[in-house]
C-alpha positions in Angstrom: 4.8 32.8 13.6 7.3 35.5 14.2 5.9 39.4 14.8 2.7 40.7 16.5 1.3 38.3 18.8 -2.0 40.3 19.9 -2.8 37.7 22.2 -0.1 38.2 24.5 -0.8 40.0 28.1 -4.2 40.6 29.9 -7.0 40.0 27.4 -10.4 40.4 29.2 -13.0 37.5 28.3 -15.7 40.4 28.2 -18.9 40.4 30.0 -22.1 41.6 28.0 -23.9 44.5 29.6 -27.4 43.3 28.8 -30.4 45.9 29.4 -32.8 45.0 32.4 -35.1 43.6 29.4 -32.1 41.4 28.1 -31.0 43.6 25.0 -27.7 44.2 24.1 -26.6 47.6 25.4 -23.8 48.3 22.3 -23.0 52.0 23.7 -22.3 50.4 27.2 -20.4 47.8 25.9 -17.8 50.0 23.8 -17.4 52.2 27.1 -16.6 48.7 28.9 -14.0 48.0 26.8 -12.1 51.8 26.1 -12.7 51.5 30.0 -10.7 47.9 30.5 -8.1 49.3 28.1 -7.5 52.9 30.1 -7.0 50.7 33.3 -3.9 48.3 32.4 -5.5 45.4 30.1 -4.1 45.0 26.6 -7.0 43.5 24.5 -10.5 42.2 24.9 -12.2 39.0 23.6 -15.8 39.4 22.7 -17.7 36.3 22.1 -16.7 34.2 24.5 -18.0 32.2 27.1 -18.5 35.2 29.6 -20.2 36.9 26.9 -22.9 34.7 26.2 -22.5 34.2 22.5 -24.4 31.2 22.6 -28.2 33.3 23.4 -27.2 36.1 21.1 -29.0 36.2 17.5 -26.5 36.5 14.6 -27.2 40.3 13.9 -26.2 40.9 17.8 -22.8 38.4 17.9 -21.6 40.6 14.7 -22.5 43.5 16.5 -20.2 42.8 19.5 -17.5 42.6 17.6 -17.9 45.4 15.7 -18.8 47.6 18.6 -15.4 46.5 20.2 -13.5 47.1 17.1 -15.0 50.5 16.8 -13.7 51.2 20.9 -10.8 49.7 21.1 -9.3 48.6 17.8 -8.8 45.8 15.7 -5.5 44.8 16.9 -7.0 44.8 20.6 -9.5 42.8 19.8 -9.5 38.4 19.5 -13.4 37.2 18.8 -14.5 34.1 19.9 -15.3 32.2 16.9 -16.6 28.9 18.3 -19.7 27.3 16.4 -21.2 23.8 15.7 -20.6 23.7 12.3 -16.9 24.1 11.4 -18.3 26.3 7.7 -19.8 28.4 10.8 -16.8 29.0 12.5 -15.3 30.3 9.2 -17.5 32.5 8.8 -17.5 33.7 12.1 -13.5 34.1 11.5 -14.2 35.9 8.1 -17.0 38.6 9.7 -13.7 39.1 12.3 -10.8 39.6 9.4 -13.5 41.9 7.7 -14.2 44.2 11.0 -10.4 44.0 11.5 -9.4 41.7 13.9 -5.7 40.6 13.9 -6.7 36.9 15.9 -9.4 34.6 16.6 -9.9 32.3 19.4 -11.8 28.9 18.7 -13.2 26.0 20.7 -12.6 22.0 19.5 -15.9 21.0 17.7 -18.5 21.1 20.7 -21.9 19.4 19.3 -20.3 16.2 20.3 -17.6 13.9 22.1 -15.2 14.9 18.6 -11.9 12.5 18.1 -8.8 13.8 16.7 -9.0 13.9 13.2 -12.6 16.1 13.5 -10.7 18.3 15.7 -7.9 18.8 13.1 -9.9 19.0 10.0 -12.0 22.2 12.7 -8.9 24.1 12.9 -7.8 23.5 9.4 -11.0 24.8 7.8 -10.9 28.1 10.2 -7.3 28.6 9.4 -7.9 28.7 5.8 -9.3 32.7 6.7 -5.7 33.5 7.3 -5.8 35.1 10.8 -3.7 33.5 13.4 -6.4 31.1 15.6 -6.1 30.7 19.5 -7.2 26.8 20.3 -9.5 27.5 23.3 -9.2 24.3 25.4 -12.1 23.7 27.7 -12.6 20.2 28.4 -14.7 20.3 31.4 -17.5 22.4 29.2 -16.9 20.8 25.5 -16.0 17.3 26.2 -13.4 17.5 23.8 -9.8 17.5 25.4 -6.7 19.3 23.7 -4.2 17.3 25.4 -0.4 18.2 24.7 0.3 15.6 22.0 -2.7 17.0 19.8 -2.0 20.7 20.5 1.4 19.8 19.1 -0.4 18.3 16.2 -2.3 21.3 15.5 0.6 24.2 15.9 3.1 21.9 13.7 0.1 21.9 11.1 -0.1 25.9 11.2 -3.3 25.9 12.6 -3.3 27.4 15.7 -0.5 29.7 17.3 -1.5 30.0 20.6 -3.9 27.9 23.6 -6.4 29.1 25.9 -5.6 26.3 29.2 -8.5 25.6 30.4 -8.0 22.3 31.8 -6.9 23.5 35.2 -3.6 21.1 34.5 -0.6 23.5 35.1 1.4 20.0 34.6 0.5 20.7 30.9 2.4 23.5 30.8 6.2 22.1 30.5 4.4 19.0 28.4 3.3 21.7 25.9 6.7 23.9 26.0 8.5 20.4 25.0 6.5 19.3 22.4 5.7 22.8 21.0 8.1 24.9 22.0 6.9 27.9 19.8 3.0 27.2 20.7 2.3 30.2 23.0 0.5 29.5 26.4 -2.1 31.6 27.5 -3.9 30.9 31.1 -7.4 30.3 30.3 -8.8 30.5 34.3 -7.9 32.8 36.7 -7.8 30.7 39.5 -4.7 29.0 37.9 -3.4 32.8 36.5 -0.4 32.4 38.7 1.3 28.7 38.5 0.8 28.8 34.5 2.5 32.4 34.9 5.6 31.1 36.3 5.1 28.3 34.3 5.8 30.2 31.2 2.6 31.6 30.1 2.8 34.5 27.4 -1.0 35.9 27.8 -3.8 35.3 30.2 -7.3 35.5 29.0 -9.3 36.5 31.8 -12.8 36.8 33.4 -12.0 39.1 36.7 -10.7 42.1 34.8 -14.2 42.8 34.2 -14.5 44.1 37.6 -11.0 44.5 39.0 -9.1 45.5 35.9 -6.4 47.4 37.5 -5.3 45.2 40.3 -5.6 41.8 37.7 -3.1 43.9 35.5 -0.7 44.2 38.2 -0.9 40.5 39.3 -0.6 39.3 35.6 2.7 41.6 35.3 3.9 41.2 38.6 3.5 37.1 38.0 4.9 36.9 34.5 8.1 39.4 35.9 9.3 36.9 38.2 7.9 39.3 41.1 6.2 36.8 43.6 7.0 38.8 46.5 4.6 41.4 45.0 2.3 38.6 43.0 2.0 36.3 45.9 0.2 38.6 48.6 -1.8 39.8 45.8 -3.0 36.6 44.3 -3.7 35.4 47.7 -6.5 38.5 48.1 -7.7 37.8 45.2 -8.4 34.2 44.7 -11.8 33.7 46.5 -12.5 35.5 43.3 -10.6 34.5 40.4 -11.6 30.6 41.7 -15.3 31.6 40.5 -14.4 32.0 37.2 -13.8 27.9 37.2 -17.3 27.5 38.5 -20.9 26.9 36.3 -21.9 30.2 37.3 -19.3 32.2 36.4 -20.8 34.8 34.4 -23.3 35.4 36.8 -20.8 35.7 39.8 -18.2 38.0 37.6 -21.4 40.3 36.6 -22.4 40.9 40.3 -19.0 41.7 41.1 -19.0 44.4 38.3 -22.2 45.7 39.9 -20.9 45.5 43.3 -17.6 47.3 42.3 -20.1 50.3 40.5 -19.9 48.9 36.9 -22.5 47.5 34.9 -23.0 43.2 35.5 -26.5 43.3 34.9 -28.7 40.4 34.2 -27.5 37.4 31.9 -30.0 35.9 29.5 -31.6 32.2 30.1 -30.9 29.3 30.8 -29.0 31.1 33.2 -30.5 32.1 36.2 -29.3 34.5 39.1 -27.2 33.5 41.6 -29.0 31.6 45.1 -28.5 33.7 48.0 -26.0 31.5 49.7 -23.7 32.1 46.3 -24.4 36.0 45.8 -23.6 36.5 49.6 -20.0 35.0 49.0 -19.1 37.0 46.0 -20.8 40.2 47.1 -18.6 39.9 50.8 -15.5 38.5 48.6 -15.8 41.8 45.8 -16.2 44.1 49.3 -13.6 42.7 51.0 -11.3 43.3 48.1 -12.5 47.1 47.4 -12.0 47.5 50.8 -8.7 46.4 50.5 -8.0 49.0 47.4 -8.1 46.2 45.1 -11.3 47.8 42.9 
């Protein structure tokens, strides 16, 4: 894969601004993302996991991404395409080439515990649209693990150019360089942003920019430049936020923050359920603490 790689530097996983009657606000959501882009981040992902694409109706998932598109632009923008159905995912991956993405980012089959030749026979049916796939590996969430050896698998097949680590591994990061040395690695959770950074990571799809665009910028470029004296302090300030985006209620504590900061969070839509008050007290003191500390 040689050229554009729109999956390189600070893609934001983006949250969903959702109505106080659990609509989709569209018009909110394309000033999100112009918003994200004006303050340092290079792309957004829509349909991902901090966007709740799993509660949205069809109509509403297309929507996203076409609302983004219409924002930011199709090169900017890498949809989620993760389904049950691999003939889903396709299509999914088709409605994005159509609205004009450039990349699509794609979880292992999730309705079950899938072995390896399911998992390649996923990617291969999604790569048959033509855009370049990022494997999204989330093992603690799907079951399904993309461990080094099958990632290899995959990129020397064609199907995937890229890999959202989710895994919380860094380790995997010098197995993956040796065994696909042209497979790019993308930091999948922010808690982890820096140690796959120095490890060699080419893109960092994150939750945190949602609230703290600006300052995640400067960490992402200040980490992947070889700047710790400057990545280091900062990282430290941020990371009793960044570590929430490895916990269940991610989306929940990443929307408060955007409330607390003056942005939009809003409510998510069931099964999840707001934050106890023992969990909003920590993030609301942690997003304070770092505003205070010019961070917002």
């Amino acid at each position: 894969m040689t050229g554009h790689r729109p999956w390189r530097g600070v893609l934001v996983a983006t949250a969903l601004p959702l109505r106080d009657d659990l609509t989709v606000d569209l018009d909110r959501y394309a000033e999100h993302c112009s918003w994200l882009m004006a303050n340092g981040c290079d792309g957004v992902v829509p349909n991902g996991s901090l966007g709740e694409y799993q509660v949205l109706s069809p109509e509403e998932r297309a929507r996203v991404v076409e609302t983004a598109v219409a924002a930011v632009g199709g090169e900017r923008v890498m949809p989620g395409v993760a389904a049950y159905g691999s003939a889903e995912a396709r299509r999914w991956a088709e409605q994005a080439a159509e609205a004009g993405c450039r990349a699509v980012m794609l979880l292992p089959p999730n309705a079950y515990r899938a072995d390896e030749r399911s998992v390649l026979a996923h990617y291969a049916e999604v790569a048959r649209t033509g855009l370049p796939v990022v494997a999204y590996n989330n093992p603690i969430d799907t079951k399904v693990d993309l461990v080094p050896e099958l990632l290899a698998r995959l990129h020397g097949e064609g199907y995937v150019q890229a890999v959202k680590e989710f895994s919380g591994d860094v380790r995997r990061a010098y197995r993956i360089a040796e065994l696909a040395p042209g497979l790019d690695l993308l930091a999948g959770a922010d808690d982890v942003l820096l140690e796959l950074a120095v490890a060699g990571a080419k893109g960092w799809i994150a939750g945190y920019p949602n609230a703290l665009p600006r300052s995640c910028a400067e960490l992402y470029r200040a980490a992947t430049g070889g700047d710790l004296a400057t990545a280091l302090p900062l990282y430290r300030q941020l990371h009793p936020l960044l570590r929430w985006d490895s916990r269940v209620e991610f989306v929940q504590a990443i929307k408060l923050s955007m409330d607390v900061v003056g942005r939009h969070g809003g409510p998510c839509r069931p099964p999840r359920v707001p934050l106890d008050a023992e969990q909003e007290a920590a993030v609301r003191a942690a997003t304070e603490k770092a505003v205070a500390a010019g961070l917002a």
